[in-house]
C-alpha positions, 0 to 999 in steps of 0.5 A: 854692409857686405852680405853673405856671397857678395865677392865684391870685397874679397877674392880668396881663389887662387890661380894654382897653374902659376908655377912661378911663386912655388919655391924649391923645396929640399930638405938637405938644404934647410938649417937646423932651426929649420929642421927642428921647426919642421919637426915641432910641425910633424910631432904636434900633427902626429899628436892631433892625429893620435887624439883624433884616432883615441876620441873615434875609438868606441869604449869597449867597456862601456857598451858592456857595462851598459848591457849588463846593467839593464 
């Protein structure tokens, strides 16, 4: 049975000075399945973004009412 910091099973570091695996990557050569893959990428990190931003704003009306009604 593994425990808790053993690395003998699994190793998940990786070797980022390696340049030989990186691919040349250049958005004038993707195809359109690609572009449209990429975007559907973009629009759902834009809408985790605007969810992120609308669930850390304050209630700006509800720290008002809360004052008024005590």
């Amino acid at each position: 049975m593994a425990k808790v910091g053993d690395s003998r099973n699994q190793d998940f570091s990786t070797d980022h000075a390696d340049t030989d695996n990186k691919k040349d990557f250049n958005v004038e050569n993707l195809s359109k399945p690609e572009l449209r893959f990429l975007l559907s990428i973009l629009e759902g990190e834009l809408e985790a973004r605007d969810l992120v931003i609308e669930a850390l704003r304050p209630l700006e009306g509800a720290a008002a009412a809360t004052t008024e009604t005590q």
